[in-house]
N, C-alpha and C positions, 0 to 999 in steps of 0.2 A: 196552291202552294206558293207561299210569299219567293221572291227573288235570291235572299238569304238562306233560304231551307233548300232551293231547288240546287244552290251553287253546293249547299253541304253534301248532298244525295249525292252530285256529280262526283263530287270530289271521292267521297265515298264507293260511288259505284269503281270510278275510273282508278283506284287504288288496288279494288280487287280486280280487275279490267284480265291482267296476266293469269292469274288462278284460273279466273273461270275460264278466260281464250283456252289454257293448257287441261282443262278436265274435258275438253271436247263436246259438253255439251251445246244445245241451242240457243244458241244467247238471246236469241230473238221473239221467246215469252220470260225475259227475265223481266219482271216488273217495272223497275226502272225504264228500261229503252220502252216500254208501252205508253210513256209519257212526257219520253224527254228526246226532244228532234235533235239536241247537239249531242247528245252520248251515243244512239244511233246516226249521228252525219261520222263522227267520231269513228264507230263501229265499221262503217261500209269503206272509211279511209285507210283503218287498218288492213282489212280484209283484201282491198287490194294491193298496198302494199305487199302483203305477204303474199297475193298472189303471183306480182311483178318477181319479187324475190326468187319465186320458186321455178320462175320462168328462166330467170337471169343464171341461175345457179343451178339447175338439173341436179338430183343426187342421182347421183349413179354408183351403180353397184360395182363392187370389184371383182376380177377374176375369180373362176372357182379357184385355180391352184393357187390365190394369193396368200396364203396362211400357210403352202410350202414351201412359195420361193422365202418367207419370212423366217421362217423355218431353218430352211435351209441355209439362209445370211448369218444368222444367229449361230450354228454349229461349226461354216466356215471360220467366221470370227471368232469364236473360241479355239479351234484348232489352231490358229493363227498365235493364239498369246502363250 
């Protein structure tokens, strides 16, 4: 693959890069990364970032009764007006 065609694929690939990260599939028989060392260097930089991320920012669950006390703000507050 000339230099020109490989730069078009990257471009290519890394445009749908979001789509495929979000369909959860394996990115890692996608055709493309089988031959191409910067869209996989690319790949394993993202991958940690998002790991760091997930690190940094924990999702955590809310309370069971948080959709009472919400609830319950809401009825306050209308009683109120």
């Amino acid at each position: 693959m000339t230099e020109d065609a490989n730069n078009l694929a990257c471009r290519q690939f890394q445009a749908q890069l979001p789509e495929l990260i979000g369909s959860g599939e394996d990115l890692a028989a996608h055709p493309h990364l089988q031959h191409c060392a910067l869209c996989r260097a690319l790949l394993v930089d993202l991958n940690t970032i998002a790991e760091t991320a997930r690190q940094m920012f924990p999702i955590v669950e809310p309370s069971d009764d948080l959709w009472e006390h919400i609830e319950s703000a809401i009825w306050h507050d209308e009683k109120l007006r």
